[in-house]
C-alpha positions in Angstrom: -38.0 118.3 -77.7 -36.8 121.1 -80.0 -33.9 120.9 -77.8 -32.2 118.3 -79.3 -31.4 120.3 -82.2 -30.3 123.2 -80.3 -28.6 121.8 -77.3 -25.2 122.1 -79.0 -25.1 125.7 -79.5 -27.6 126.6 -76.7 -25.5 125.1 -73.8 -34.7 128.9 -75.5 -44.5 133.8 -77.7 -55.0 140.3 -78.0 -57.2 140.9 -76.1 -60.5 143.2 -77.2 -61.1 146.2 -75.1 -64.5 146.9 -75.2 -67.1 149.4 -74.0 -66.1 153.3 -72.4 -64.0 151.7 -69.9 -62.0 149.9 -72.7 -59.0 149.1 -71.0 -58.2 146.0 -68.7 -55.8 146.8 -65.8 -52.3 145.4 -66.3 -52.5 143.0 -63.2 -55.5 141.2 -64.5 -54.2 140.9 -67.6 -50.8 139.6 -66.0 -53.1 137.2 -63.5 -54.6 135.4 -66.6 -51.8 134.9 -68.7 -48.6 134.9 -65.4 -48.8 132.2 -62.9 -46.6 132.0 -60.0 -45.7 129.3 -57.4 -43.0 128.4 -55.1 -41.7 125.2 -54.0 -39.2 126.3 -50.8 -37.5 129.0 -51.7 -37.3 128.6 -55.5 -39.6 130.5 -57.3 -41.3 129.6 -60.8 -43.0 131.5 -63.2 -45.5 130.2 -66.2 -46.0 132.8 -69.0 -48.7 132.0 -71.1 -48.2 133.9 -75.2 -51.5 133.1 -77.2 -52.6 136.7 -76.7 -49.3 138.2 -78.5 -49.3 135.0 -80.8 -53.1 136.4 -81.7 -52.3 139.7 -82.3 -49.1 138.5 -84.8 -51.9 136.5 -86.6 -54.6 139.7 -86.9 -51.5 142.1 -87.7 -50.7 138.9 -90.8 -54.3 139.2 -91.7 -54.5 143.2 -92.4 -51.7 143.1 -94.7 -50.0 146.0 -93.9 -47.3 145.3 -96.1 -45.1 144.4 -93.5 -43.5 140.7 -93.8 -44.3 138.1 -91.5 -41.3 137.8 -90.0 -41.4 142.1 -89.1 -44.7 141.6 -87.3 -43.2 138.6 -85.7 -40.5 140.7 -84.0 -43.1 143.2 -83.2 -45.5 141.5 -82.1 -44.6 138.5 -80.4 -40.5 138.5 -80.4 -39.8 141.8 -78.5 -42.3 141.1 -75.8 -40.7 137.5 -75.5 -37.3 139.2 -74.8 -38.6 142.1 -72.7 -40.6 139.2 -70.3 -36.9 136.3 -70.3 -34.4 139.2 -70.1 -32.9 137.8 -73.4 -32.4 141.2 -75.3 -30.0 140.1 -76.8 -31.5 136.5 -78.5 -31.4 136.6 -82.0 -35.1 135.3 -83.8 -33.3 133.3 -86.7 -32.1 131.0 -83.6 -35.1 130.4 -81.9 -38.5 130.5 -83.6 -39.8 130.4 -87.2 -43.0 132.7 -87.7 -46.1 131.0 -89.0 -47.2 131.5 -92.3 -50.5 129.1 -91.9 -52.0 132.0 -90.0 -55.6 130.0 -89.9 -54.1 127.0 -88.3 -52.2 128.8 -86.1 -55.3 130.5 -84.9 -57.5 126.9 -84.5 -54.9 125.7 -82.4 -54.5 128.9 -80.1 -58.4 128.5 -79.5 -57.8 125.0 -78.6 -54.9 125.3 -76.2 -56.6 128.4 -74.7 -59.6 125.9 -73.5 -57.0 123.8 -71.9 -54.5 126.3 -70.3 -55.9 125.1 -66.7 -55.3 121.8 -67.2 -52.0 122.3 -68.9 -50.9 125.0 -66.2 -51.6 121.8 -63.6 -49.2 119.4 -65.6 -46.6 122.2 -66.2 -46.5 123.3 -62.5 -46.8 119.6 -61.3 -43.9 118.5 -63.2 -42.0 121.6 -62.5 -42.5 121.1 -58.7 -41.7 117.5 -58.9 -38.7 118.3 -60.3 -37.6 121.3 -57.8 -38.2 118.8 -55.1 -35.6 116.2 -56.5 -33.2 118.8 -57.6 -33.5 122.4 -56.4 -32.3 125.2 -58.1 -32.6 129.1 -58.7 -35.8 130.8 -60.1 -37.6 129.8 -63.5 -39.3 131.1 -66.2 -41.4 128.8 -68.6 -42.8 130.5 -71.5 -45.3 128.7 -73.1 -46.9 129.2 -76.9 -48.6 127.3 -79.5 -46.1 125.3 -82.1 -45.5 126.2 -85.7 -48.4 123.8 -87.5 -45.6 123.6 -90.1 -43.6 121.8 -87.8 -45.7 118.2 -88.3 -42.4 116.3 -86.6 -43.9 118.1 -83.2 -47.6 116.6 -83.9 -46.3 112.9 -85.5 -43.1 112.3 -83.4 -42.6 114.4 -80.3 -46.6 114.0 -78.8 -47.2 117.7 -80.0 -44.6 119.0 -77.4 -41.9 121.5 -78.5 -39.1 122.3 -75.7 -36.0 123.7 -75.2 -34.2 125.8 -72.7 -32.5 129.3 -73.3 -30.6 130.1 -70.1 -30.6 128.5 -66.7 -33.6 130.9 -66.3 -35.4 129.9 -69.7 -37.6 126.9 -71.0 -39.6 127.2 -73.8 -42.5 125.3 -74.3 -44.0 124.8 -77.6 -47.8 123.4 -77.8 -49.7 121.7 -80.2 -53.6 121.2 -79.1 -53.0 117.7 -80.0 -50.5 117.3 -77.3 -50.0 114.3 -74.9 -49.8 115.1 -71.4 -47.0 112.8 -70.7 -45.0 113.9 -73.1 -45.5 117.9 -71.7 -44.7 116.5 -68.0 -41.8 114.4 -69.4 -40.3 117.4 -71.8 -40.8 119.2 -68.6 -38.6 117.5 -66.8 -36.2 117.2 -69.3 -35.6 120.1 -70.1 -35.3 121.3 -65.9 -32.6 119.2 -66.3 -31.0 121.4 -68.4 -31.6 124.5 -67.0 -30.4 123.2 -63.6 -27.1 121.6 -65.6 -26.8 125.7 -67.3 -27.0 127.3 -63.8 -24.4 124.5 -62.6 -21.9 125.0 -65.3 -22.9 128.9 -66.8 -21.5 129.3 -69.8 -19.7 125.9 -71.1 -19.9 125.2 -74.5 -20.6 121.6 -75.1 -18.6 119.4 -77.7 -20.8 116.8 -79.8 -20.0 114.1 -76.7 -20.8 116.4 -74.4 -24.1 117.0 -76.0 -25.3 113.6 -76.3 -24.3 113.1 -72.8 -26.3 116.0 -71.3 -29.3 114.5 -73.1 -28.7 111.3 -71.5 -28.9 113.1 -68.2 -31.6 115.1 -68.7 -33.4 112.1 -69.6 -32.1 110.0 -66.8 -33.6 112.2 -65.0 -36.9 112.4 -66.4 -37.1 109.2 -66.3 -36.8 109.2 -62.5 -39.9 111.6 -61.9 -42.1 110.2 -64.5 -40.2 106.5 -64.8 -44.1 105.4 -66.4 -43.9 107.6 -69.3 -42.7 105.6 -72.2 -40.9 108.2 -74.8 -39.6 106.6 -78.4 -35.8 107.9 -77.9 -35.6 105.5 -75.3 -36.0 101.8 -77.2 -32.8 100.1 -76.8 -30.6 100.0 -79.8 -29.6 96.4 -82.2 -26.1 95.6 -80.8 -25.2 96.5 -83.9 -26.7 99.6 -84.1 -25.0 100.6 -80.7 -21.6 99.4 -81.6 -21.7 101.8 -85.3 -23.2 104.6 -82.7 -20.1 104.4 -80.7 -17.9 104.3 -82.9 -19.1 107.6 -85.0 -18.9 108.9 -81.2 -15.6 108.2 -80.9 -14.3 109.2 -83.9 -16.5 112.5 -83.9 -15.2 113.1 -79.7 -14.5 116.5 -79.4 -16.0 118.0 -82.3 -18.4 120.5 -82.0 -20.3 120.3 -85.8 -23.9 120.6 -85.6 -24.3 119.6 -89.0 -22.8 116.2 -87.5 -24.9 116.0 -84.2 -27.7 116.7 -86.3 -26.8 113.4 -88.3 -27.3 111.7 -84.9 -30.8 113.0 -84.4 -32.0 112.2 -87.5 -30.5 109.2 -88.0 -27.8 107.8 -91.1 -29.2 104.7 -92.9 -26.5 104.3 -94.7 -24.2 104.4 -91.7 -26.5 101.6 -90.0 -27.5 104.5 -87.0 -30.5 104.7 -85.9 -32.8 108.2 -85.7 -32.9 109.6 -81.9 -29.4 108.0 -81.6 -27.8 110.9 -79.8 -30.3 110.2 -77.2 -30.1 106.5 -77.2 -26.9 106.3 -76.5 -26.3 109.4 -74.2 -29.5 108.0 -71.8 -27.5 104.5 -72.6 -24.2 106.0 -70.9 -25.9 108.1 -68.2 -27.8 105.0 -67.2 -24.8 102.9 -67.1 -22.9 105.2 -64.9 -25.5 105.2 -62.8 -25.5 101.7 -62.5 -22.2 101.6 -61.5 -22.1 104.3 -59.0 -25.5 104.0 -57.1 -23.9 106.2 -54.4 -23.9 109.3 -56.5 -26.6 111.8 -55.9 -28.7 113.6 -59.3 -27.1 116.7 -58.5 -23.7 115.3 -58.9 -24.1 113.4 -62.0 -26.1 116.2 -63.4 -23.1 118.3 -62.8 -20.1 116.0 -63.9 -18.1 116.9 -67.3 -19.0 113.8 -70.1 -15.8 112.2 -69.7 -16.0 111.5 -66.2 -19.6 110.2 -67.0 -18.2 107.6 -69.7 -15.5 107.3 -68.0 -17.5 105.3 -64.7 -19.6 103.8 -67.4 -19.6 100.8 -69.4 -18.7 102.6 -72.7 -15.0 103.9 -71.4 -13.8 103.1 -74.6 -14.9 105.9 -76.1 -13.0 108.1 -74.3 -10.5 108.6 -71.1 -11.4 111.1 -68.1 -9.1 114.0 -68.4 
């Protein structure tokens, strides 16, 4: 989930006419790549960006002088803000363009032979989700990864993710992709959307960060409790106990370059990569535990400290 590199700042893309009558009318165009469903009253949206991805890749190809990064804006940026309401996103914080234009354009084919089954997953998840904790409208974007990116393909089950607003998740696609890791990153990243809508516009400390992953996966893991995902192995006792204390010591800082530390991992430290999530889905679990009575929407909605706080890992820091 690219979301665990952005979660700490965040709480995020051509078709031929042929023939006289060359042009395709907008709501066919809109029915293949736009898919809409309901479950109750919330709404959701699946917007599909191969053929804008495409047209970046042919613009690349004509060498118009232009560098990648313009035609990226042009071609598949704008549209992606016009479609999320995001005119204000900035590109540098979101998406890298491609420079391995041929790649990019194999794996486009590919995922384009699979959009009905992926659409099924997406929706499934989506509605699985909804039905356990409801929420306002969605939009899910969906577009093939950067084939630079091999952690996506090697680590992550070739499944990109990360939400923008309460309204926005970005899903990023490699054709090698595992379907439980799309319906799991799914959920996940609902999660977080529904915990953006709950609390609009808090900024999350490095604590607060690993805890939000911790309920986002909590609650993946209750929809999908089959799917086995690697963040989720338990730590060494020793591993844990260095994890919590660079947590506490690190508390209320907000340095990415820190919480990125945790993702990645600090040999030298003796912390483990995907500890941010180990520990956070570690804490959330606990609390859980501990408080059976409390209902998803709750927990999802609760400020860290009170989280830890009902846990077993108190010690880290005291509800304020």
């Amino acid at each position: 989930m690219k979301a665990v590199g952005k979660a700490i700042l965040i709480l995020a893309l051509c078709f031929m006419f042929t023939g006289c009558s060359n042009k395709e009318p907008v709501d066919k165009k809109e029915q293949e790549t736009h898919f809409t469903f309901s479950q109750e009253e919330q709404h959701f949206e699946i917007i599909y960006m191969y053929d804008e991805m495409q047209e970046y890749i042919d613009t690349v190809r004509e060498k118009t002088g232009k560098s990648n990064e313009t035609v990226f804006i042009e071609k598949v940026f704008e549209p992606f803000k016009k479609e999320s309401n995001m005119e204000d996103l900035s590109l540098r914080y979101v998406f890298d363009p491609s420079s391995e234009v041929d790649k990019l354009e194999a794996s486009i084919k590919d995922l384009e032979k699979n959009t009905d089954k992926t659409n099924r997953v997406i929706k499934g998840a989506l509605l699985k989700s909804a039905k356990e904790l409801p929420g306002n409208d969605k939009k899910i974007f969906v577009l093939p990864v950067n084939p630079e990116d091999t952690v996506m393909a090697e680590e992550m089950g070739g499944v990109a993710a990360f939400v923008l607003a309460e309204d926005v998740i970005v899903l990023q696609l490699s054709s090698s992709l595992d379907e439980d890791m799309l319906k799991y990153s799914v959920a996940h990243e609902y999660n977080h959307a529904i915990a953006g809508e709950i609390n609009p516009g808090m900024m999350y400390s490095i604590l607060g960060s690993v805890v939000l992953e911790g309920k986002a996966d909590a609650f993946a893991n209750i929809i999908y409790p089959k799917v086995q995902v690697p963040w989720q192995e338990p730590m060494a006792s020793e591993e844990k106990e260095k994890v919590v204390a660079e947590l506490t010591e690190l508390k209320n800082s907000s340095d990415s370059r820190r919480y990125e530390t945790l993702r990645r991992g600090h040999p030298s430290k003796g912390i483990p990569q995907w500890a941010n999530y180990k520990i956070g889905y570690e804490i959330v679990q606990s609390y859980r535990k501990n408080h059976p009575e409390v209902s998803v929407g709750r927990w999802t909605s609760m400020h860290e400290a009170e989280i830890i706080a009902g846990s077993d890992f108190e010690k880290i820091t005291a509800y304020e």
